[in-house]
C-alpha positions in Angstrom: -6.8 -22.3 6.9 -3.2 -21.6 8.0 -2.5 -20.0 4.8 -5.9 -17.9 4.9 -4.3 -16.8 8.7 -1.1 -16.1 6.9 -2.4 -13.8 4.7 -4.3 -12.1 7.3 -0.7 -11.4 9.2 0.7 -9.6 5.9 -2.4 -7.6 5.5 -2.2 -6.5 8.4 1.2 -5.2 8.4 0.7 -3.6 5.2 -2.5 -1.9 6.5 0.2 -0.6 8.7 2.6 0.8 6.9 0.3 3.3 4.9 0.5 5.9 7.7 4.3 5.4 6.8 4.1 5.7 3.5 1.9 8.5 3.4 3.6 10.2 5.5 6.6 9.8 3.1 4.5 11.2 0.3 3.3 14.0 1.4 7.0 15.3 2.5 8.5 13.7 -0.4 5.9 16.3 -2.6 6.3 19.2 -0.2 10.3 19.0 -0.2 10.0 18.6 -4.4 7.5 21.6 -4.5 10.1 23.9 -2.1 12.9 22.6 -4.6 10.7 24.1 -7.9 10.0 27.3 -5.9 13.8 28.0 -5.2 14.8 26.8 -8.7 12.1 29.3 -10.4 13.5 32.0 -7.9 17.0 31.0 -8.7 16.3 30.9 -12.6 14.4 34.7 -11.9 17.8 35.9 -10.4 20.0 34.7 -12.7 17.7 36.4 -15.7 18.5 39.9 -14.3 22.0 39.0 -15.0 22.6 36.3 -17.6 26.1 36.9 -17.1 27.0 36.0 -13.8 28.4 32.7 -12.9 28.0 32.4 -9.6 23.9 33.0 -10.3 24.1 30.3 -12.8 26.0 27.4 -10.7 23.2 28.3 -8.0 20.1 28.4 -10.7 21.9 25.0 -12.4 22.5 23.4 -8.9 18.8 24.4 -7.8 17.4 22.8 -10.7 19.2 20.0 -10.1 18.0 19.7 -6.6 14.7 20.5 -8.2 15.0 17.0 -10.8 16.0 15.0 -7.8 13.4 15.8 -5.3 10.7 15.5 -8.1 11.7 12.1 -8.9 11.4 10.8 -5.1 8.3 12.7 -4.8 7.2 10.3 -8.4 8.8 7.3 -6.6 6.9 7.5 -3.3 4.2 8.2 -4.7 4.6 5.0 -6.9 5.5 3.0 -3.8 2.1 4.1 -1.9 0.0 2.9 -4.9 1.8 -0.2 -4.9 1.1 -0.9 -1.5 -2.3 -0.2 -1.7 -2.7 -2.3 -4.9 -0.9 -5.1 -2.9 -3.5 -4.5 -0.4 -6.5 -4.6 -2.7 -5.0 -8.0 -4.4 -4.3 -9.8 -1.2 -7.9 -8.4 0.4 -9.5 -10.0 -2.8 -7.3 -13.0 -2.3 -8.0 -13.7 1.5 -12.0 -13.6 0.4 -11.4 -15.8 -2.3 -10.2 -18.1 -0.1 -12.5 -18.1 2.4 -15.2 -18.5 -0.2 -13.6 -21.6 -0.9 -13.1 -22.9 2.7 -16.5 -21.9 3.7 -18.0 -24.2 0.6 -15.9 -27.3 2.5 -16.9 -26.6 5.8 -20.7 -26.3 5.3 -20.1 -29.2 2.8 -18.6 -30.9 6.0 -21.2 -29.8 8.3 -23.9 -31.0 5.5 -22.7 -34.8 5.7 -22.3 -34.8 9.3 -25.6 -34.0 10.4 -26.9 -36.5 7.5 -25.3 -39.2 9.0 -26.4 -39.0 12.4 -29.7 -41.1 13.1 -31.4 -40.7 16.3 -32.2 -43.5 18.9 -35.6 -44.6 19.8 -36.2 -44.1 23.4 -37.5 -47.3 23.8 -34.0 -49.3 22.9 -32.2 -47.1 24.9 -33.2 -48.6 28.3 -35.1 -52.0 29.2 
């Protein structure tokens, strides 16, 4: 029972944090998606003028940034279907559980209202 409760408490805080981590996804993607768009206008410049160095630090530097934000946009989107998987597993877990808990305490219930045998009225008072 405790460790049924227990469970309960962590679901409950990871039911939580999926706002968060949501949250974190979606800017994660919009950050790696503003990255792309300045690395493709970046890579545009710099083939106008193949030659210039300065436009090819910023295209290199942009697709760099453009790498980097992809990755954490891959990564929190890997820790969001994580949580929800460890959601889903510990959901599955608290109802298997309870399955198991209820099967004692109607077992319980069973025996205890076999055992108890009613009192004529008659011996009761004389």
């Amino acid at each position: 029972m405790a460790k049924i409760n227990s469970d309960k408490e962590k679901l409950v805080k990871l039911q939580n944090s999926v706002a968060e981590k949501t949250k974190e996804k979606l800017e994660t993607a919009e950050k790696a998606q503003g990255s792309a768009d300045d690395n493709r206008k970046a890579a545009n410049k710099l083939s106008n003028d193949p030659q210039d160095k300065k436009l090819a630090r910023k295209a290199d530097h942009e697709a760099g940034d453009a790498r980097s934000d992809a990755k954490s946009a891959r990564k929190a989107t890997d820790r969001l279907e994580e949580l929800n998987r460890d959601i889903r597993n510990l959901t599955e877990k608290i109802a298997k559980n309870e399955t198991k808990l209820s099967k004692y305490v109607t077992s319980y219930r069973v025996e205890a209202t076999a055992v108890s045998v009613p009192i004529p009225k008659d011996s009761v008072r004389q």
